[in-house]
MARRO-984853 format. One record per residue (C-alpha): x, y, z. Coordinates in steps of 0.5 Angstrom, whole numbers, plus 2048, in hexadecimal, padded with zeros to 3 digits. Example, Ala and Ser with C-alpha at 12.3 -4.5 7.8 and 13.67 -1.06 7.14 Angstrom:
2
<node <819 7F7 810>>,
<node <81B 7FE 80E>>,
***
This chain:
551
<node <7D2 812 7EC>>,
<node <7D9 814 7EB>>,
<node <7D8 81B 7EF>>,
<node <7D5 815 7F5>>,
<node <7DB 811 7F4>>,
<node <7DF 817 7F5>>,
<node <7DC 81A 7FB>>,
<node <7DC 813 7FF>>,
<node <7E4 812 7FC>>,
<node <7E5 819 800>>,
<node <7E2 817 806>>,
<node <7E6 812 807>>,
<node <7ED 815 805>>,
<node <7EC 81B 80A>>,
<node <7ED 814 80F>>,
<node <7F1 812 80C>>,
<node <7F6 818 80B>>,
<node <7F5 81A 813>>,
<node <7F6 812 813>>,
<node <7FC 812 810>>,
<node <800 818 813>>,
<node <7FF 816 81A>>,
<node <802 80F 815>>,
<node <808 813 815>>,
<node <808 816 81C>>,
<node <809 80F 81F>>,
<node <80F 80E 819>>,
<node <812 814 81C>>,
<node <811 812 822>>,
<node <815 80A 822>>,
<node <81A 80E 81D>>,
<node <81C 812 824>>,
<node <81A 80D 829>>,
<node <81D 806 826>>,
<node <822 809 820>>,
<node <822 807 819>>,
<node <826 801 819>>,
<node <826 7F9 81B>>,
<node <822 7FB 822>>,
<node <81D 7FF 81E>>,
<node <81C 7F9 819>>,
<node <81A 7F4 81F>>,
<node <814 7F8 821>>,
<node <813 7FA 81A>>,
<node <812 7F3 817>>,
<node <80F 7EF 81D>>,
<node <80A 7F5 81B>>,
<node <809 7F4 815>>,
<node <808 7EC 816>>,
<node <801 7EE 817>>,
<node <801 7F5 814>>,
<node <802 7F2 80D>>,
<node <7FC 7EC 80F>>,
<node <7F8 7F1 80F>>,
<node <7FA 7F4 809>>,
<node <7F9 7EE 805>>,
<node <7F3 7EB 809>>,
<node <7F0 7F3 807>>,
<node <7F1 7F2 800>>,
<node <7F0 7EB 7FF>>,
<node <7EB 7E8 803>>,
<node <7E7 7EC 807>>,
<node <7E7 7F2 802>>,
<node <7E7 7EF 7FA>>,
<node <7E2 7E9 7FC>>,
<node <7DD 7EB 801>>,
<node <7DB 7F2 7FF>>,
<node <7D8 7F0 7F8>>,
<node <7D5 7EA 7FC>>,
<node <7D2 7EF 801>>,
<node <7D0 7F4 7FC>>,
<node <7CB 7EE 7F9>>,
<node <7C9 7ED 800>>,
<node <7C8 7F3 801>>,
<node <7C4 7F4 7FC>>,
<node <7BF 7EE 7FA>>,
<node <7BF 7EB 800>>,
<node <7B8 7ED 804>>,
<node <7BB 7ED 80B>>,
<node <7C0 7F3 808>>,
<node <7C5 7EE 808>>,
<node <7C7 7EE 810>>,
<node <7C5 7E6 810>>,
<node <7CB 7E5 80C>>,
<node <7CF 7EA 80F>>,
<node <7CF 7E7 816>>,
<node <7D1 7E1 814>>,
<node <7D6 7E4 810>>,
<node <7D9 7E8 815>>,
<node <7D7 7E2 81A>>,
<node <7DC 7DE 817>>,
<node <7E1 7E3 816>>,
<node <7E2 7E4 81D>>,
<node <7E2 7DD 81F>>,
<node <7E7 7DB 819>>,
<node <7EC 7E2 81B>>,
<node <7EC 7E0 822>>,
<node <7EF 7D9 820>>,
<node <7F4 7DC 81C>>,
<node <7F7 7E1 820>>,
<node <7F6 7DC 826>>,
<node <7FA 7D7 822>>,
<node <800 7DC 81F>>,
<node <801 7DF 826>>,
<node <802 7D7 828>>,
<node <807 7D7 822>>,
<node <80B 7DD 823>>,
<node <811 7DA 824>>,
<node <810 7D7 81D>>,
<node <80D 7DD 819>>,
<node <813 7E2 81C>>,
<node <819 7DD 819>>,
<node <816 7DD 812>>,
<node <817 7E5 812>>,
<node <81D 7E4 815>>,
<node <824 7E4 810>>,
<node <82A 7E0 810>>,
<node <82D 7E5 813>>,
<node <82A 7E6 819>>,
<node <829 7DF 81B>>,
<node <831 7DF 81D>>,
<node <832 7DD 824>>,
<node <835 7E5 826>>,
<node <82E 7E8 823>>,
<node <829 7E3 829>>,
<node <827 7E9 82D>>,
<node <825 7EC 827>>,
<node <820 7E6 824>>,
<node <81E 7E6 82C>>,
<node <81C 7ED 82A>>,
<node <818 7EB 823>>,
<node <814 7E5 827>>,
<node <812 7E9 82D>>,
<node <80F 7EF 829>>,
<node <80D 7EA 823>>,
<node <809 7E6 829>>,
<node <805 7ED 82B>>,
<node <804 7F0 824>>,
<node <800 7EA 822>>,
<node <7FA 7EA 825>>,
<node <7F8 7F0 821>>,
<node <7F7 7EC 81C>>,
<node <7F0 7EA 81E>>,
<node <7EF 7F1 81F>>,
<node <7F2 7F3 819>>,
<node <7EE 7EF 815>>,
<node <7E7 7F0 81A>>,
<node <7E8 7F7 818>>,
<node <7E9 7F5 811>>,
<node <7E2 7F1 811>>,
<node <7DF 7F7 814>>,
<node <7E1 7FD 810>>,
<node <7DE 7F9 80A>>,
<node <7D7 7F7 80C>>,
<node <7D8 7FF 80D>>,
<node <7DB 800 806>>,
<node <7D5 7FC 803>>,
<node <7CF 7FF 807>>,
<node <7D4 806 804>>,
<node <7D6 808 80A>>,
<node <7DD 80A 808>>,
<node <7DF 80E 80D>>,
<node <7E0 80C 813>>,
<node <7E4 806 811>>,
<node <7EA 80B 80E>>,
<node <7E9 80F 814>>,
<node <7EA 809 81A>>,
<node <7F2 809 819>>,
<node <7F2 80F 81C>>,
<node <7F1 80C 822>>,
<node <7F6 807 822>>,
<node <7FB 80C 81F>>,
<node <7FA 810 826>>,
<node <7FA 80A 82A>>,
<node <801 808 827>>,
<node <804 80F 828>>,
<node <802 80F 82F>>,
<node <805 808 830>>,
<node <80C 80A 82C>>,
<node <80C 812 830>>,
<node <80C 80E 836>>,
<node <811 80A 835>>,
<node <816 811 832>>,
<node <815 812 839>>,
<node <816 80D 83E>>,
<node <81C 809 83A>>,
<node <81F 80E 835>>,
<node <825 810 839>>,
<node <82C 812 834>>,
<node <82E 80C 82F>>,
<node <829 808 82D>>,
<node <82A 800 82F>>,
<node <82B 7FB 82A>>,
<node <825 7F7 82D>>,
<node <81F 7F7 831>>,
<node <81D 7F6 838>>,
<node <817 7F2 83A>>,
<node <813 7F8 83D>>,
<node <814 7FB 837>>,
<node <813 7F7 832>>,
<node <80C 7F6 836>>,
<node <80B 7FD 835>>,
<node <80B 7FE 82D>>,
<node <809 7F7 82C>>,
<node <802 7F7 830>>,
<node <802 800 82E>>,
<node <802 7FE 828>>,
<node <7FC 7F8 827>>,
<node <7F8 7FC 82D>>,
<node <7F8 801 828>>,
<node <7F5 7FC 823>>,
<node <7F0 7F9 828>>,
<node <7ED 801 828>>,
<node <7ED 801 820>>,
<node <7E8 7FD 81F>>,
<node <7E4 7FF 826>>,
<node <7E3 806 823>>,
<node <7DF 802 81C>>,
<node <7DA 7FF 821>>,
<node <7D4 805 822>>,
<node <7D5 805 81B>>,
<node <7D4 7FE 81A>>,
<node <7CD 801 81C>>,
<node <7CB 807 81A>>,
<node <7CC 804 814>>,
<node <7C6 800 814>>,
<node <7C9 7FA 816>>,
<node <7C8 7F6 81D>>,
<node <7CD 7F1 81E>>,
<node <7CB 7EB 821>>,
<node <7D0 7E4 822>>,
<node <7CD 7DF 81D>>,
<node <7D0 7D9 81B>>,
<node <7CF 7D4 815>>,
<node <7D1 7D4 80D>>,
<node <7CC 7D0 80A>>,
<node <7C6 7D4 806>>,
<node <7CA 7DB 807>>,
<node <7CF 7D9 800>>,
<node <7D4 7DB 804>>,
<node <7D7 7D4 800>>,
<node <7D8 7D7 7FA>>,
<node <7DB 7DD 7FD>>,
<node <7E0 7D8 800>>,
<node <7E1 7D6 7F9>>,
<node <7E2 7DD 7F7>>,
<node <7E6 7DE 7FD>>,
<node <7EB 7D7 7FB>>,
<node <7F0 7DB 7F6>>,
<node <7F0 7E1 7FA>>,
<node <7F3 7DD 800>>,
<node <7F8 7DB 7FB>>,
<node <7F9 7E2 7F9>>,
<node <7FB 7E4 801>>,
<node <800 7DE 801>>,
<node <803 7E0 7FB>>,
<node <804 7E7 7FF>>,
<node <806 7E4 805>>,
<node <80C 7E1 802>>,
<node <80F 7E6 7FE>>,
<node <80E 7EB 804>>,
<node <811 7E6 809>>,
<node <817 7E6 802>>,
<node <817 7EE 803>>,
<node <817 7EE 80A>>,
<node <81D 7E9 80A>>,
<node <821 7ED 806>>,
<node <81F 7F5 809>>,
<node <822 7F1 810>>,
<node <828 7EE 80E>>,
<node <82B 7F5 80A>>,
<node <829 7F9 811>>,
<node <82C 7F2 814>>,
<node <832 7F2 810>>,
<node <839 7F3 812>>,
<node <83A 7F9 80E>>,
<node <83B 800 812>>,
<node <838 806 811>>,
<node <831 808 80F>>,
<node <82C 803 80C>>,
<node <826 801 808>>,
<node <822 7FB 80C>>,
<node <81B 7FA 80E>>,
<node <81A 801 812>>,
<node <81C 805 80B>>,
<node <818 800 806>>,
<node <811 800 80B>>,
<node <812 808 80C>>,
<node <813 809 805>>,
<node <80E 804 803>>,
<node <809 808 808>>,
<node <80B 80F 804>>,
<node <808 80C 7FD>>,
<node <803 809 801>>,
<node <800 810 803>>,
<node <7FD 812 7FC>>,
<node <7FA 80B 7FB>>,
<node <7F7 80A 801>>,
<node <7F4 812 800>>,
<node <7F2 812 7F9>>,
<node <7F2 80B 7F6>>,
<node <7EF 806 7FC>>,
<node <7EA 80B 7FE>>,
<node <7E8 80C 7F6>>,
<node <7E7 804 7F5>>,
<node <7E4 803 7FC>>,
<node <7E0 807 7FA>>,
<node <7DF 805 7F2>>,
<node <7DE 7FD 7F4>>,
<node <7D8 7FC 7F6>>,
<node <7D5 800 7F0>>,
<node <7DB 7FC 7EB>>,
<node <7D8 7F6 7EF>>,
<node <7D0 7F8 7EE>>,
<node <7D3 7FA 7E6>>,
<node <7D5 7F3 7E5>>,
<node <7D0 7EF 7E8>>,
<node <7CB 7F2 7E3>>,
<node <7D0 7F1 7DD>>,
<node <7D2 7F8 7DB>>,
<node <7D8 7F6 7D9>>,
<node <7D9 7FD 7D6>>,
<node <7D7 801 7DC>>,
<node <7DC 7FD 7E0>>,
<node <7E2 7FF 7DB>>,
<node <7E0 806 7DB>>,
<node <7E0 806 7E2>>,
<node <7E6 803 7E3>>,
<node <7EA 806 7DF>>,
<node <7E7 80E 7E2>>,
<node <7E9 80C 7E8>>,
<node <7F0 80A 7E6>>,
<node <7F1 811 7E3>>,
<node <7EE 814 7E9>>,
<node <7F2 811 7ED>>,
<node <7F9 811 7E9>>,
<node <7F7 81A 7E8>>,
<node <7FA 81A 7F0>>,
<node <7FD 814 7F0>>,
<node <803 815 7E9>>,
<node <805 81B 7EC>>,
<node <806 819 7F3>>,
<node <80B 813 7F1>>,
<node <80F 818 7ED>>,
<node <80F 81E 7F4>>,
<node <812 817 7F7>>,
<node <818 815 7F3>>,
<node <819 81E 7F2>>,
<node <818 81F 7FA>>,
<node <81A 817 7FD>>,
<node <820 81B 801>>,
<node <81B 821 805>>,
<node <815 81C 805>>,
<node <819 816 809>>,
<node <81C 81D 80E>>,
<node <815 81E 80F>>,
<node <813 818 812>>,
<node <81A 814 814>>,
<node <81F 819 815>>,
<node <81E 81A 81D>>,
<node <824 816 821>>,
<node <827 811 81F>>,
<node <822 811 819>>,
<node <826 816 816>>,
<node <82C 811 814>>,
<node <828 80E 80F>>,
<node <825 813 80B>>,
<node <828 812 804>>,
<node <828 80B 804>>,
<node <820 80D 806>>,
<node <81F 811 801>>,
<node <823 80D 7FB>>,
<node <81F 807 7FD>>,
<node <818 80C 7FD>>,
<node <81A 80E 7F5>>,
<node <81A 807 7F4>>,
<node <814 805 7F7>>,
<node <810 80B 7F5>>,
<node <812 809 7ED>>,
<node <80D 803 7EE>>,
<node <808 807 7F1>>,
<node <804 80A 7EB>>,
<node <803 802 7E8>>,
<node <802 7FF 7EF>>,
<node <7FB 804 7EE>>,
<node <7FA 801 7E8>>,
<node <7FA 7FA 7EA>>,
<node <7F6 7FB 7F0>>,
<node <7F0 7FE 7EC>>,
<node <7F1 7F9 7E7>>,
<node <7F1 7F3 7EC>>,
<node <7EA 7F7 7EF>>,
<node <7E8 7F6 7E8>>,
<node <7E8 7EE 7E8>>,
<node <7E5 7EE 7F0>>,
<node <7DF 7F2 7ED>>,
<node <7DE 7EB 7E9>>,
<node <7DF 7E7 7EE>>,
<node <7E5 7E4 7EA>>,
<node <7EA 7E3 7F1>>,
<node <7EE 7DD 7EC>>,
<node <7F1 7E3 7E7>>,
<node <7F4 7E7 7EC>>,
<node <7F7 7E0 7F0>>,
<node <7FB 7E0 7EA>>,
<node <7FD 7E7 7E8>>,
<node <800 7E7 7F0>>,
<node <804 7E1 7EE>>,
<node <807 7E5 7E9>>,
<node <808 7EB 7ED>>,
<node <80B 7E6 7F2>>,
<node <810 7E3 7EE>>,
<node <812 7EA 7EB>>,
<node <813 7ED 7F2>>,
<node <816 7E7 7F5>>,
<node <81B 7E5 7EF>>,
<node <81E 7ED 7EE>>,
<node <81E 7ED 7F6>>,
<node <822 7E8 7F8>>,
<node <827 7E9 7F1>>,
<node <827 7F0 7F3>>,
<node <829 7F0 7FB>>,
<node <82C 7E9 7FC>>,
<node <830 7E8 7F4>>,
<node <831 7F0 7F1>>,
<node <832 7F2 7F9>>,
<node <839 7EF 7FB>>,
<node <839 7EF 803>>,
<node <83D 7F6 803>>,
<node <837 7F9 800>>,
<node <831 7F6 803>>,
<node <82F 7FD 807>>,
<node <82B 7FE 800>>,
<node <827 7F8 800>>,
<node <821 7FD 802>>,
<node <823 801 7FB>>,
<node <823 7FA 7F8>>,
<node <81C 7F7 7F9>>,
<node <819 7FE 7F8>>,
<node <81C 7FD 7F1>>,
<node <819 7F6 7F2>>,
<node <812 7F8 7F4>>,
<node <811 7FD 7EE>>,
<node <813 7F8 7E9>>,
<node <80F 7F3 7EB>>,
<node <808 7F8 7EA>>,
<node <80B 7FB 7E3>>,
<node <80B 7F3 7E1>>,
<node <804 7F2 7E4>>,
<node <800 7F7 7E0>>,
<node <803 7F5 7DA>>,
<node <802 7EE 7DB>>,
<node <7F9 7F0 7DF>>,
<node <7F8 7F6 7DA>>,
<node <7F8 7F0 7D5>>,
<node <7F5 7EB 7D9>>,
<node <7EF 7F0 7DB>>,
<node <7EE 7F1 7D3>>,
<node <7EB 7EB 7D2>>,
<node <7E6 7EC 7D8>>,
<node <7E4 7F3 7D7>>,
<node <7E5 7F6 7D0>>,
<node <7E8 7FC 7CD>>,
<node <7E2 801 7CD>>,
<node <7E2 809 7CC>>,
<node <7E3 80C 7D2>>,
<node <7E6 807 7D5>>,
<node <7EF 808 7D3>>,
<node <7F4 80A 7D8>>,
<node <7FB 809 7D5>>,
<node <7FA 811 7D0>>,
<node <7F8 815 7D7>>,
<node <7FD 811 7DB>>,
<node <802 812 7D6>>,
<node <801 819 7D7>>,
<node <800 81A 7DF>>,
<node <807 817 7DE>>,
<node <80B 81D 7DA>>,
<node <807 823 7DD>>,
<node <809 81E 7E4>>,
<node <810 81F 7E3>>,
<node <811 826 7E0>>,
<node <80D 828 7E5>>,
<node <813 823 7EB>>,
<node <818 825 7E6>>,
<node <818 82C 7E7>>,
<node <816 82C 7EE>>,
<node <81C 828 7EF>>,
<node <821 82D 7EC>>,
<node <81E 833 7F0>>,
<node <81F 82F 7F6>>,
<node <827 82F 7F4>>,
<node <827 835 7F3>>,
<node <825 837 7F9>>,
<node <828 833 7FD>>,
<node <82E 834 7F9>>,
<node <82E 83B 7FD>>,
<node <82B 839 804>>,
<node <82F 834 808>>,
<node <82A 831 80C>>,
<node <827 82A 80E>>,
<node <822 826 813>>,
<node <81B 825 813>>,
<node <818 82D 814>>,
<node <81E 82F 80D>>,
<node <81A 828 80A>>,
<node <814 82B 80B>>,
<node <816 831 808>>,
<node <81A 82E 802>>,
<node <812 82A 800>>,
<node <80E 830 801>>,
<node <813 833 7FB>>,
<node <812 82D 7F7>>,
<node <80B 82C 7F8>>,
<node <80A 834 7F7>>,
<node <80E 833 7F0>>,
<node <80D 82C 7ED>>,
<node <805 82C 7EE>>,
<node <804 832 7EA>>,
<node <808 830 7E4>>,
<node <804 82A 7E5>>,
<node <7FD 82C 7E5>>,
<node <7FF 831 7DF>>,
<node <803 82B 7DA>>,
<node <7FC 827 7DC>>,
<node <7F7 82D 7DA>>,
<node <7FC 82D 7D3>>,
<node <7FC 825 7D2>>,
<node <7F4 826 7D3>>,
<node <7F4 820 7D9>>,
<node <7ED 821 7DC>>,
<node <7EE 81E 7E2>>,
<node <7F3 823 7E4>>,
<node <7EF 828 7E3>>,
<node <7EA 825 7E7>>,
<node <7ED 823 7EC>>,
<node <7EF 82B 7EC>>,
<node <7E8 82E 7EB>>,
<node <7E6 829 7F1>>,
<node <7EB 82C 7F6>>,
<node <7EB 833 7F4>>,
<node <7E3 832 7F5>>,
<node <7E4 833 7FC>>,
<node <7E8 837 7FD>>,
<node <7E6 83E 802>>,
<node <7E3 843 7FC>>,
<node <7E2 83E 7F6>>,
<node <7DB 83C 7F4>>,
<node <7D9 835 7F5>>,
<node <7D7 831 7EF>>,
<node <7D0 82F 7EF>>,
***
C-alpha cells in the first residue's frame, strides 16, 4: 500500500514539477514586463484576491470535508456514488456562480480592505483606480478556481490523481502568452508608475482566461474516470446536510484566513507604498518567496496527503486509530526527507535562488531584500508540512471543529507578530522590510501551531509504535544543515575568486551548491540512519539509465 501511495504521489508531482517552472516562468516574466515595486504589487494583489479563495477554499471545504464524504459515497453506495456527487457538484456550481457574481459586484469594496493607509492619499488615486480595475476582472476566477477544485477532488476520490496536478500547466501557458504580449506592445524604455486601461485588460482578463482553461483540461477526465456528470439539484436524503455541518467550521476555518491574508496584504503594500527610497520588500517579494517555499510543498507534501487521504479517511472510518497513526506519521517523515533539506538550501542559497526567477529588468533592484525575506520564510517551511498533515489527520475523521480552533491560534500569532513586526519595530524609514518581517511572522505562527496540535492530536490519536516523528525530524534537521552549511562556504569561496552576477552565474552558483550540499547530506542521513532518505534515495537511483529496478 505504501509503494501505491508512493507512485500516485509521483505522478502528481511530475504536473506539478512542470507546473511550477512554467509558475516561475510568468514570475519572471511580470518581474521584466511591470517591475517589482508598487506597480507590480497592484496586479499582484487583485491576483492574489481570488488566488488566496481558491487556496483556502482548496484546503478548506472542498478539499478536507468533501473527499471522506465522496470516498464513503463512492464506496457503500449502490449506484457508486454518482447520485451523490451530481447533486453536490450541482450545488457547488450554482453556489460559486452566486459568489463570484456577488465579489465581482463588490469589487470596489473587496479592493479597499487589501489597500493600506498609505495608498488611500489622494496623490495615490490612480493607483487605487489601478488595484479596483484589475481586482474586477480577476474575480471571476473564483468560480473557476473553485469549479476546478470540485472537479479535481471527484478525480482524487475516484484515484485519479494525476490530471488535477497536470490542469495548471495550461494556465501557466495562458498566463505566459498574456503577459509576453504585453512585454511586446507596452514595454517601451522606463516602466510607467501606472496602468492604462488596454493594459490592465490584457493581464486582467490573460490571466483568468488562463483559469478558465484549467479547469476545461479536467473535464474529459471527469469522464474517463467513470463518472457521467449530469445537473442535479436537491439536498435532501443525499446527507449532504451533515456534510454542511461538517463543512460549518471549515468556513470558519477560511474566514480566519482571509483576515490575516488581508492583515499580510496590507502591511506587504504599504513597505512597497512607503515613503522610503531605495530597493524594498512588498507584497511582489513576499508572494515570490512564498511561492519558492511553496515548490517542495506542492511536489512532495500535497501530492503525498492527496494521495494518503483517502486511505486515512477509509482507516478512520473503520476505527483503526493505530493505522491512521502509522500512516500519518510514514508519510510526514516521507515528506520532511525531501522537504528539511529544501528549507535549509533556501535560507543557504536565498540571493541566487531569487536571481533565478526575479533578477530580469527592474526586478533585479529587489533582490536582497527577496532573498532575506525568502530566509525567513523558508524557516517555517519545515513546520508548515508538519501542521498541514496533522490537520489532514483530523479531516480524515470528520473532525473540522478542532482544526477551526488550531487556525484561530495560527491567526493570532501571524497577525500579533505582523503588525507588531512592520507597524511597531519597523519605523517609517525601514518599512522597505516589511516583506522580511512577515516572513519571520509566518514562520513563528506554524512553529506555535505544531506545538500547540501535536498535543491536541495526542488525544485523538494515540502514541503507537511506528508512528514518532520528532527523533528522525531532528536528525533531517542536522544532516540538512551540515550538508547547506558547507554548500554555502564553498559558495563563497568560489565566488570569492569569480566576479560574476545575473541569472545564468545564479544558475551556475546553485548548481555548485547542490553538487555539494546533497551529497554531504545523503551521506550525514546514511551515518544517523534516517531511513527515508535513503528511500527516497534508492528510489530516485532506481530509475536511472543502467540501474536495476527493484521488484
Amino acid at each position: 500500500m505504501a509503494d501505491r501511495t508512493l507512485r500516485s504521489a509521483a505522478v502528481m508531482a511530475a504536473g506539478t514539477v512542470l507546473s511550477r517552472l512554467l509558475g516561475f516562468v510568468r514570475i519572471a516574466l511580470l518581474a521584466a514586463a511591470i517591475g517589482t515595486a508598487l506597480r507590480g504589487d497592484i496586479f499582484t494583489a487583485a491576483n492574489t484576491i481570488p488566488n488566496s479563495l481558491y487556496i483556502l477554499l482548496a484546503g478548506g471545504v472542498f478539499n478536507t470535508v468533501l473527499v471522506p464524504q465522496l470516498v464513503r459515497a463512492i464506496k457503500n453506495h449502490e449506484d457508486g456514488g454518482q447520485d451523490f456527487t451530481n447533486r453536490l457538484l450541482t450545488f457547488g456550481f450554482v453556489v460559486l456562480a452566486f459568489v463570484t457574481v456577488g465579489c465581482v459586484l463588490l469589487a470596489p469594496v473587496l479592493a479597499e480592505l487589501y489597500l493600506p493607509k498609505e495608498l488611500h492619499d489622494p496623490s495615490r488615486a490612480a493607483e487605487k483606480a489601478n488595484m479596483i480595475m484589475f481586482v474586477r476582472l480577476c474575480l471571476p476566477q473564483i468560480f473557476f478556481y473553485g469549479a476546478f477544485v470540485l472537479v479535481g477532488q471527484v478525480l482524487n476520490a475516484r484515484r485519479r490523481f494525476g490530471p488535477m496536478m497536470w490542469a495548471p500547466i495550461a494556465n501557466n501557458i495562458v498566463a505566459c502568452a498574456s503577459i509576453v504580449v504585453f512585454l511586446l506592445v507596452y514595454r517601451t524604455g522606463d516602466t510607467p508608475a501606472t496602468y492604462s486601461t488596454n493594459e490592465e485588460l490584457l493581464l486582467g482578463l490573460g490571466h483568468t482566461v488562463g483559469i478558465a482553461v484549467q479547469l476545461l483540461v479536467l473535464l474529459p477526465y471527469l469522464r474517463a474516470s467513470g463518472h457521467h456528470y449530469r445537473p442535479k439539484f436537491g439536498l435532501r436524503g443525499t446527507g449532504l446536510g451533515h456534510t454542511a455541518k461538517l463543512g460549518l467550521w471549515t468556513v470558519m476555518f477560511v474566514a480566519v484566513n482571509q483576515v490575516t491574508l488581508v492583515v499580510v496584504t496590507q502591511l506587504a503594500i504599504a513597505g512597497s507604498a512607503s515613503s522610503d527610497p531605495g530597493a524594498k520588500a512588498g507584497l511582489f517579494a513576499y508572494s515570490t518567496a512564498m511561492l519558492i517555499i511553496l515548490v517542495p510543498h506542492g511536489i512532495v507534501t500535497v501530492s503525498l496527503a492527496t494521495a494518503a487521504m483517502p486511505q486515512m479517511s477509509s482507516l478512520a472510518a473503520d476505527g483503526d486509530v493505530t493505522e491512521v497513526a502509522r500512516l500519518s506519521a510514514r508519510s510526514i517523515r516521507q515528506t520532511l526527507a525531501i522537504v528539511v533539506p529544501a528549507a535549509a538550501a533556501m535560507v543557504a542559497f536565498a540571493h541566487p535562488i531569487v536571481s533565478v526567477i526575479a533578477g530580469y529588468g527592474s526586478g533585479k533592484n529587489n533582490l536582497t531584500l527577496m532573498a532575506y525575506t525568502l530566509m525567513t520564510l523558508a524557516l517555517g517551511l519545515v513546520p508548515y508540512t508538519v501542521q498541514y498533515f496533522q490537520l489532514r489527520t483530523f479531516y480524515a475523521f470528520e473532525d473540522t471543529r478542532t482544526p477551526f480552533f488550531l487556525q484561530l491560534a495560527i491567526a493570532a500569532t501571524n497577525i500579533t507578530a505582523a503588525l507588531v513586526g512592520v507597524r511597531v519595530i519597523l519605523d517609517q524609514e525601514h518599512l522597505r522590510y516589511s516583506g522580511v518581517m512577515l516572513g519571520a511572522a509566518y514562520a513563528l505562527s506554524y512553529l506555535v501551531a505544531v506545538v500547540i496540535s501535536r498535543r491536541v492530536l495526542s488525544r485523538k490519536v494515540p502514541r503507537v509504535h511506528g508512528a514518532g516523528i520528532g527523533l528522525p525530524m531532528l536528525a533531517m534537521v542536522i544532516a540538512a544543515v551540515v550538508g547547506a552549511g558547507i554548500g554555502r562556504a564553498v559558495l563563497s569561496l568560489v565566488n570569492a575568486q569569480v566576479d560574476w552576477s545575473g541569472p545564468v552565474a545564479a544558475i551556475l552558483q546553485l548548481g555548485i551548491g547542490a553538487v555539494v550540499m546533497l551529497p554531504v547530506y545523503v551521506g550525514v542521513a546514511r551515518v544517523l540512519r534516517i531511513h527515508e532518505v535513503t528511500d527516497v534515495v534508492s528510489m530516485v537511483t532506481s530509475k536511472l539509465p543502467g540501474r536495476p529496478r527493484r521488484s
